[in-house]
VOPAGU-2260 file (C-alpha; in pm, 1 decimal, decimal comma):
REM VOPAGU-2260
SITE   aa  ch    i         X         Y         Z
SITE  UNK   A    0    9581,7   10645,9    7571,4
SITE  UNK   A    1    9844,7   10504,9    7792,8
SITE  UNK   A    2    9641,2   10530,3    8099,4
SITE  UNK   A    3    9369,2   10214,1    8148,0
SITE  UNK   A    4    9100,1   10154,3    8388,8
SITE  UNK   A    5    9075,1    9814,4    8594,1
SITE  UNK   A    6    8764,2    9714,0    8760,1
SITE  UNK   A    7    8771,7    9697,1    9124,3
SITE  UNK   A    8    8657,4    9390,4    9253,7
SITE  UNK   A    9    8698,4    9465,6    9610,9
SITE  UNK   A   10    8502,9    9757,2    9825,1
SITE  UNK   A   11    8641,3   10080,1    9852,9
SITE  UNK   A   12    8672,6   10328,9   10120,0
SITE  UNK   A   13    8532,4   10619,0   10049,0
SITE  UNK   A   14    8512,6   10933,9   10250,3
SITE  UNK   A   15    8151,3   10971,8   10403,3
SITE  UNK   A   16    8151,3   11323,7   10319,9
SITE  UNK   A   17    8214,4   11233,3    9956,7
SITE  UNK   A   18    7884,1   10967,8    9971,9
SITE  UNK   A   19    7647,2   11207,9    9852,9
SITE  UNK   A   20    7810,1   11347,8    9592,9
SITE  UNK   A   21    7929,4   11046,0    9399,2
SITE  UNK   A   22    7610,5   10832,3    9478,2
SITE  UNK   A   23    7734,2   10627,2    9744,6
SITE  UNK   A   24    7694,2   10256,1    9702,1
SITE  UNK   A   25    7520,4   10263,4    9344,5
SITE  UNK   A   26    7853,5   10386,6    9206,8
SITE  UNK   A   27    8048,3   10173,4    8989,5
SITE  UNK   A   28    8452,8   10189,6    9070,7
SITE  UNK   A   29    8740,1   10142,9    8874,1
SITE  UNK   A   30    9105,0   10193,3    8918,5
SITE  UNK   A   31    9392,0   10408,6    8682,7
SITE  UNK   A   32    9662,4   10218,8    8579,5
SITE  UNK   A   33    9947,1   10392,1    8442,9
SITE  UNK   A   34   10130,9   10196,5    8138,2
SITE  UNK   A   35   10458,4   10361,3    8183,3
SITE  UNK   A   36   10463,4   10426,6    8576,8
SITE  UNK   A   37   10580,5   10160,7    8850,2
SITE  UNK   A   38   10202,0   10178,4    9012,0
SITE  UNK   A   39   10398,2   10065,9    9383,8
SITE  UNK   A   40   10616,7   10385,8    9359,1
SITE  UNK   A   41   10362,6   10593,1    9305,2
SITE  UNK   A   42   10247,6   10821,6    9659,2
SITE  UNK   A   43    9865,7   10801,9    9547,1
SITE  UNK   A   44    9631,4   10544,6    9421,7
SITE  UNK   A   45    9360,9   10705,0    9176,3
SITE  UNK   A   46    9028,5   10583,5    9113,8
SITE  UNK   A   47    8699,9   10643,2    8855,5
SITE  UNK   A   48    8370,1   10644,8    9058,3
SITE  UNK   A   49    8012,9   10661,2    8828,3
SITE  UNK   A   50    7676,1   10688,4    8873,9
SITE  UNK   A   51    7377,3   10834,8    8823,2
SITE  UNK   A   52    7508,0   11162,2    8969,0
SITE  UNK   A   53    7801,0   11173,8    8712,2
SITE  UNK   A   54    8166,4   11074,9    8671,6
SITE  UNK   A   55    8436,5   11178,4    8914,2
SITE  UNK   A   56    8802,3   11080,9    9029,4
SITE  UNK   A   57    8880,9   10971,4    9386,2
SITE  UNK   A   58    9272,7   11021,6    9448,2
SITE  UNK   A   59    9370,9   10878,1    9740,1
SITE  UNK   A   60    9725,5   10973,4    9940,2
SITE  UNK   A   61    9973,4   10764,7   10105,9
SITE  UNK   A   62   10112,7   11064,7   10256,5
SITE  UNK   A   63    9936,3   11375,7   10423,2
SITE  UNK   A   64   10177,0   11591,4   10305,8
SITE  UNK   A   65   10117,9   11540,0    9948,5
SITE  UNK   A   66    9742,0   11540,8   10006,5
SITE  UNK   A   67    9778,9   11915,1   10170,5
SITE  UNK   A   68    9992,2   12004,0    9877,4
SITE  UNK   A   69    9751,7   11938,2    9617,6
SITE  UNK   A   70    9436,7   12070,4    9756,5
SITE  UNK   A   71    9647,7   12404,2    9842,1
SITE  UNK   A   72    9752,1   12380,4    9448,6
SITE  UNK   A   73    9363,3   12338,3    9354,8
SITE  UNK   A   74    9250,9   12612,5    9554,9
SITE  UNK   A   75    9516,9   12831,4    9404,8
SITE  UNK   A   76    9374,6   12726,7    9077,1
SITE  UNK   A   77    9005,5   12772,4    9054,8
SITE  UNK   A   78    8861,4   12836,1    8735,5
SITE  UNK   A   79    9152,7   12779,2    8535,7
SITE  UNK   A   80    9271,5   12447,5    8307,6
SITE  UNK   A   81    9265,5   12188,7    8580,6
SITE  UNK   A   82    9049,0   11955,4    8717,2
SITE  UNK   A   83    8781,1   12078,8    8956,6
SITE  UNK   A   84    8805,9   11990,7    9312,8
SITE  UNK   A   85    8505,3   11893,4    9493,7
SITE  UNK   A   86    8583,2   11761,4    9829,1
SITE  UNK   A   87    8860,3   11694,5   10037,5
SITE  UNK   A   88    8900,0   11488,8   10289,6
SITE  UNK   A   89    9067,0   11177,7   10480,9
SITE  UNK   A   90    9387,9   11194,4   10283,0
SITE  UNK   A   91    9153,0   11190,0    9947,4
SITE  UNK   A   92    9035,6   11406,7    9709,0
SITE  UNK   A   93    8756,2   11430,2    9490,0
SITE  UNK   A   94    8744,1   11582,5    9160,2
SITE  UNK   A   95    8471,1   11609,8    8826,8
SITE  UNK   A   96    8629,3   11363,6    8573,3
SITE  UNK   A   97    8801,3   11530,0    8294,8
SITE  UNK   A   98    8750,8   11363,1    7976,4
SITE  UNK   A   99    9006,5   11326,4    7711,1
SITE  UNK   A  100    9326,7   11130,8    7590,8
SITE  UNK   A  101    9701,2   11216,1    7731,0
SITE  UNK   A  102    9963,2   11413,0    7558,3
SITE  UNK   A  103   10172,8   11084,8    7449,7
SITE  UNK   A  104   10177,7   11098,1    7099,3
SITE  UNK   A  105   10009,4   11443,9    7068,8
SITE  UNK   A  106    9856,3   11602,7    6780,4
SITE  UNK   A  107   10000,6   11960,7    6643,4
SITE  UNK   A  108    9658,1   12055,0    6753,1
SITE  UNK   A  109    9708,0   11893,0    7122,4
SITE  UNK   A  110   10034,6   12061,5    7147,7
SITE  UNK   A  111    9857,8   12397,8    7093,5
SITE  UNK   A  112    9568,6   12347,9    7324,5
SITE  UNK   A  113    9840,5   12245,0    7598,2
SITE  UNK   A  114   10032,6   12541,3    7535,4
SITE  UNK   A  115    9782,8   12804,4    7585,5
SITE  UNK   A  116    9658,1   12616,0    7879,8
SITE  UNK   A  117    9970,4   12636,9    8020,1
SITE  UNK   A  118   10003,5   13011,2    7971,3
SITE  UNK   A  119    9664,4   13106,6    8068,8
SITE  UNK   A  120    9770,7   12932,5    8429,1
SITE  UNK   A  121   10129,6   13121,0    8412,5
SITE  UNK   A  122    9940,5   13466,3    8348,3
SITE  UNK   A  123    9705,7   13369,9    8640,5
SITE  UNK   A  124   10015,5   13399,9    8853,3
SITE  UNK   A  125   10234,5   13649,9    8656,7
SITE  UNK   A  126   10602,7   13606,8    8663,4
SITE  UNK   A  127   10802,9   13854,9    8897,9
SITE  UNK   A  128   10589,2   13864,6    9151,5
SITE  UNK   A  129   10666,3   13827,3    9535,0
SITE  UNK   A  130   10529,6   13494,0    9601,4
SITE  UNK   A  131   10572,1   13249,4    9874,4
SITE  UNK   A  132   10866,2   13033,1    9849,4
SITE  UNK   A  133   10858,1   12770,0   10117,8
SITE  UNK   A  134   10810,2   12523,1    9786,3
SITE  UNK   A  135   11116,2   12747,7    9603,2
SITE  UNK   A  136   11320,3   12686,8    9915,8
SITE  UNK   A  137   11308,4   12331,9    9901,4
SITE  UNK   A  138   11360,7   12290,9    9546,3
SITE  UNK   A  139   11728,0   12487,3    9562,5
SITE  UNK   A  140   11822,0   12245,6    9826,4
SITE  UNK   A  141   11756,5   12001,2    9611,5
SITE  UNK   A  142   11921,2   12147,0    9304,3
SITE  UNK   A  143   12240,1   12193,8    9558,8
SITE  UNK   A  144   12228,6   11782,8    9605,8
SITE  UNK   A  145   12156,2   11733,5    9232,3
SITE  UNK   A  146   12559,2   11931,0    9226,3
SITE  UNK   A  147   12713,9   11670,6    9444,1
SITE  UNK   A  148   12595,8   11378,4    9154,2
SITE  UNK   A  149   12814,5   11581,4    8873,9
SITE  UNK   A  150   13144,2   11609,3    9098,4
SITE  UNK   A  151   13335,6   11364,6    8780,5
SITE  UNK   A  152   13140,5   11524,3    8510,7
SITE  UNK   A  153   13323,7   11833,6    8468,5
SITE  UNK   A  154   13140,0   11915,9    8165,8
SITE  UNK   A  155   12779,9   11882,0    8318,6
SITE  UNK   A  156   12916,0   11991,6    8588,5
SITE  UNK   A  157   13026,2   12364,8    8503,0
SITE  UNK   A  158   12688,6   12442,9    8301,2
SITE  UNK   A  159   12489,4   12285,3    8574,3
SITE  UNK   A  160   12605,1   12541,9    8814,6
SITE  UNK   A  161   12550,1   12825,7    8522,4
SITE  UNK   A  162   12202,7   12655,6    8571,2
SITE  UNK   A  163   12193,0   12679,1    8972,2
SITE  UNK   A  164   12304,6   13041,5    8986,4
SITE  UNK   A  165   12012,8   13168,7    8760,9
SITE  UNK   A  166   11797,6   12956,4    8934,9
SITE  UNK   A  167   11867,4   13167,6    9261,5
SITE  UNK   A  168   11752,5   13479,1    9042,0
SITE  UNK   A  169   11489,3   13377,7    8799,6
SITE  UNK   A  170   11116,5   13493,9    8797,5
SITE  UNK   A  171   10852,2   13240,4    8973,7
SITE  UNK   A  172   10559,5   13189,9    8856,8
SITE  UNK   A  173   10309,7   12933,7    8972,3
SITE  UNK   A  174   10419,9   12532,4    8843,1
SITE  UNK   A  175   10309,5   12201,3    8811,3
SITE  UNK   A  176   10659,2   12054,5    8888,7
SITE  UNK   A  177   10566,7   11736,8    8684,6
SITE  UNK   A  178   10385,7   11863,0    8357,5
SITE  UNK   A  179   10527,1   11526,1    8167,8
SITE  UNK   A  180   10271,3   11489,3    7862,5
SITE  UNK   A  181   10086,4   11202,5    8088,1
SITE  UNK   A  182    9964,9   11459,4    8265,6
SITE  UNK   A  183    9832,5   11676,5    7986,5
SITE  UNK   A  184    9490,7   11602,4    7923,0
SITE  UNK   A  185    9354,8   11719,4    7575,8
SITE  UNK   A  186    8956,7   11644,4    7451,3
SITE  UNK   A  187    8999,1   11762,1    7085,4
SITE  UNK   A  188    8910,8   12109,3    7164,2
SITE  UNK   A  189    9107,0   12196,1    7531,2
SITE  UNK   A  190    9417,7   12133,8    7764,8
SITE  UNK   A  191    9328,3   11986,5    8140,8
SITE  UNK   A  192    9631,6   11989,2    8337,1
SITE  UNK   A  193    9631,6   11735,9    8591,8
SITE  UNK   A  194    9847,3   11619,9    8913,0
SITE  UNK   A  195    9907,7   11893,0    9084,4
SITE  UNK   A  196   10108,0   11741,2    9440,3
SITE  UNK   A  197   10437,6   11838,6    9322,6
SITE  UNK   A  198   10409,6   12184,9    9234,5
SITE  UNK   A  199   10403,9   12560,9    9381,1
SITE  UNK   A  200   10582,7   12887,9    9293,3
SITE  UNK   A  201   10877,8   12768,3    9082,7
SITE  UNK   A  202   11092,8   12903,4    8818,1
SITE  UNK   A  203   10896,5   13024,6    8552,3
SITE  UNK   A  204   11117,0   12773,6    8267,8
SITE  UNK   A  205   11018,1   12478,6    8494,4
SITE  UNK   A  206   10698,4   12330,4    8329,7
SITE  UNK   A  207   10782,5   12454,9    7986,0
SITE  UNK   A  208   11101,9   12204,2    7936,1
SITE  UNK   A  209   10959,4   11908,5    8159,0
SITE  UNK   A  210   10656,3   11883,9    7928,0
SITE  UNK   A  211   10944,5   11909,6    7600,7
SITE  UNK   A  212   11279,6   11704,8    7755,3
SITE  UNK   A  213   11181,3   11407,9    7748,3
SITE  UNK   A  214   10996,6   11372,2    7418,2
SITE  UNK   A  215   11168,3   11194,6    7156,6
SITE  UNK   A  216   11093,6   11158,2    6806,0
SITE  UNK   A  217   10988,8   10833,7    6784,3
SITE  UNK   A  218   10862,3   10791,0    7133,1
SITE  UNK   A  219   11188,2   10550,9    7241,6
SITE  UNK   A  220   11223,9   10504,2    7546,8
SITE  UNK   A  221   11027,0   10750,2    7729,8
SITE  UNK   A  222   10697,7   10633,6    7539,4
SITE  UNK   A  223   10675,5   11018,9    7484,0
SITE  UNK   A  224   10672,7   11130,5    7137,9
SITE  UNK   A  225   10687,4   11468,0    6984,9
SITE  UNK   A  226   10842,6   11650,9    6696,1
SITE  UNK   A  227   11140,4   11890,8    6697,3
SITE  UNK   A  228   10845,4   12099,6    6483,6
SITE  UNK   A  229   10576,7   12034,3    6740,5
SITE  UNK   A  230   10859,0   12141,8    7028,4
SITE  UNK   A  231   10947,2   12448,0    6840,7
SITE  UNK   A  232   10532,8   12506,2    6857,3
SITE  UNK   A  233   10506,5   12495,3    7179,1
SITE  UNK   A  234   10768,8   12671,0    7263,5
SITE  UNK   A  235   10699,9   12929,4    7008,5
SITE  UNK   A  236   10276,5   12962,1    7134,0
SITE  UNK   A  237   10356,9   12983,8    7563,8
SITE  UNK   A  238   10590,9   13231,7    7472,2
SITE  UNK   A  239   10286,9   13438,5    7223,1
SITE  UNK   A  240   10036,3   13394,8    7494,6
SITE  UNK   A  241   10228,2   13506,8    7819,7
SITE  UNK   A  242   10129,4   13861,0    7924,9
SITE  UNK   A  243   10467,7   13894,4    8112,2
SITE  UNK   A  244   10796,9   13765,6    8042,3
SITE  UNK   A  245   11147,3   13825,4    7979,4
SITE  UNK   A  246   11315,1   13869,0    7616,9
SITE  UNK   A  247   11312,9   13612,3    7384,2
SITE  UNK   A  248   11672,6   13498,8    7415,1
SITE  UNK   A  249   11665,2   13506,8    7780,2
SITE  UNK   A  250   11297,8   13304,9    7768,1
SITE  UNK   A  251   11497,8   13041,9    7519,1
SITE  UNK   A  252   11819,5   13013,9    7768,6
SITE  UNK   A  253   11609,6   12961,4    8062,9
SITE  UNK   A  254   11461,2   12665,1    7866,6
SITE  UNK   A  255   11772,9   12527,7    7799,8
SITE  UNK   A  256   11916,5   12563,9    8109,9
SITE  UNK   A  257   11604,8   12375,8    8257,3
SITE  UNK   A  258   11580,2   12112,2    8035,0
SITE  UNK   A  259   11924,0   12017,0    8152,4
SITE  UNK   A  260   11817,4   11999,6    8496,2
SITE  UNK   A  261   11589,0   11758,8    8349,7
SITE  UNK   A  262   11815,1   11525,3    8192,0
SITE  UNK   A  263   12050,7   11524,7    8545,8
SITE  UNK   A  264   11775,8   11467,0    8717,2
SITE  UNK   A  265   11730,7   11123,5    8537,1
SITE  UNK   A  266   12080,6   11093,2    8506,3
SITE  UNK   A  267   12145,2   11119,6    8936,0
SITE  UNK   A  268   12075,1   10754,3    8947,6
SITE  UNK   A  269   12348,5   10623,9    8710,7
SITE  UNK   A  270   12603,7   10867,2    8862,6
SITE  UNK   A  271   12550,6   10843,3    9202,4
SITE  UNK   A  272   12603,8   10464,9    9146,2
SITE  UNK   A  273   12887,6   10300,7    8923,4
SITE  UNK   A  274   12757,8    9966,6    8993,8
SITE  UNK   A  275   12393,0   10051,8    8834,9
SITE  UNK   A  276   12364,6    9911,1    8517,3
SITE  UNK   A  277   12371,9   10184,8    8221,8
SITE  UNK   A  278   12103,2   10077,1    7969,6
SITE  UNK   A  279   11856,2   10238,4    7708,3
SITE  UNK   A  280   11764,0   10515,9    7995,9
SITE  UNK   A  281   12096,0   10606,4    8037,2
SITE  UNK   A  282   12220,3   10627,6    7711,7
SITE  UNK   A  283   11886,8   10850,7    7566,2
SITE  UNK   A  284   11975,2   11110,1    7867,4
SITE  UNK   A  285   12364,4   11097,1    7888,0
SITE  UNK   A  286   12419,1   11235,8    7533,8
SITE  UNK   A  287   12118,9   11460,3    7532,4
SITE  UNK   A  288   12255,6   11627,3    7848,1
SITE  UNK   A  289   12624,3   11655,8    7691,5
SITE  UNK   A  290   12463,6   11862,7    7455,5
SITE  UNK   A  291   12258,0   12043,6    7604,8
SITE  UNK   A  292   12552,2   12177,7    7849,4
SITE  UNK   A  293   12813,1   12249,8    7554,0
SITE  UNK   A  294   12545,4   12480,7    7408,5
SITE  UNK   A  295   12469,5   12617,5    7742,3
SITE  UNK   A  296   12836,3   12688,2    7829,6
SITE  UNK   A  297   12875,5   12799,6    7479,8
SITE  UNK   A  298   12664,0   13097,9    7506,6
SITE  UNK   A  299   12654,7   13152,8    7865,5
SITE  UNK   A  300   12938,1   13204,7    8172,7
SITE  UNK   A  301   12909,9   13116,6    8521,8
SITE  UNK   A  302   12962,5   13536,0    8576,6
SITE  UNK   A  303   12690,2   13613,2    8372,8
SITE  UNK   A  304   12472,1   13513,0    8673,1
SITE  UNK   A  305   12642,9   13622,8    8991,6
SITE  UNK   A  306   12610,9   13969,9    8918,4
């Protein structure tokens, strides 16, 4: 499990109204640690509280806004594969602690279990539907800055805005935003999907190619492993278990499409500055995006879109 727990030697604020339900100063604390995520550039700070009353998770919020988005996301979400809110309050949340090891180096059996999970939450919130897009809004604006990073990649560049057009047109559903395999929780029987902050009514495609991009086979890199067969599963199951959805081929494309947003999105950083030094991240995502956009502007035109 990449994720380890530190003890914390120092006291913790804790919300009062969370006192009684964790067991107040009996608890034992610790603190997640993330092995492959910069801790100081994370907008939260996550703890492990346990007592007598049970195990639970105190996330705590450096900014408001991110605290409102998740408990809006977790209230959207009751009684489906995610972790079960408890309280919230003071820029914190509390949740029941979800047992079980991270998507990392999943198991074909993992890889199902996160797959159906996902599609149980996409069927909560069936694609198509006339949902509110204050979260959509935002994201095209961002897509429409991602543009300006591609202006000397003609290549990227043309299926990248093949990619932004069907964006403007493609079914929402509701999305994690961030469903890397870190934040796939799996206890050798089901899927917890965790992390919530980032997400809202997005393109349906969204989730699906985030949790597949950056997988490699070895686990280079990224530190996140995963078969082209194990891919092709999950793929293969969301698609099986979704009550509503488009054709195959057009499911497939809009994967493809978003998993090249995916790769830019890494890929920003380089481009946006010549003088950043181009290393292993760069040259795992460069390639894999040059790819990805000859197949994409292989089978697809810009007009196929704008219609």
């Amino acid at each position: 499990m990449s994720i380890r727990l530190d003890t914390l030697n120092e006291p913790l604020d804790i919300p009062r109204a969370f006192l009684d339900i964790t067991g107040g100063s009996e608890a034992e604390i610790s603190r997640f640690f993330d092995d492959c995520v910069y801790d100081e550039g994370k907008g939260y700070s996550t703890y492990m509280i346990s007592s007598e009353k049970g195990a639970f998770v105190l996330k705590k919020y450096r900014y408001p806004e991110d605290f409102e988005a998740e408990v809006t996301q977790y209230e959207r979400l009751r009684w489906l594969p995610v972790p079960k809110l408890l309280g919230a309050s003071e820029n914190c949340i509390l949740m029941g602690f979800v047992p079980g090891d991270d998507l990392k180096q999943p198991s074909d059996d993992g890889i199902r279990a996160a797959a159906r999970s996902l599609a149980k939450i996409m069927n909560a919130y069936p694609m198509g539907r006339g949902y509110e897009k204050s979260r959509y809004d935002r994201y095209l604006k961002r897509l429409e800055k991602r543009a300006e990073y591609l202006k000397d990649e003609p290549e990227l560049k043309k299926a990248f805005d093949i990619f932004f057009e069907r964006q403007k047109r493609i079914p929402l559903t509701i999305s994690n935003a961030d469903l890397l395999p870190i934040n796939v929780l799996y206890d050798g029987n089901k899927a917890t999907l965790i992390d919530w902050e980032f997400g809202g009514f997005l393109p349906y495609s969204l989730d699906i190619a985030r949790f597949i991009t950056h997988c490699t086979e070895n686990g280079e890199v990224t530190s996140f492993r995963m078969s082209g067969e194990q891919k092709k599963l999950f793929l293969d199951l969301v698609y099986e278990k979704l009550f509503v959805k488009p054709s195959r081929d057009v499911f497939d494309m809009d994967v493809l499409l978003a998993r090249l947003n995916e790769c830019v999105e890494i890929l920003e950083y380089y481009l946006g500055d010549p003088t950043v030094e181009r290393g292993a991240v760069f040259e795992l995502y460069y390639p894999m995006a040059k790819k990805l956009a000859a197949d994409i502007t292989a089978n697809i035109t810009l007009e196929d879109h704008q219609a």
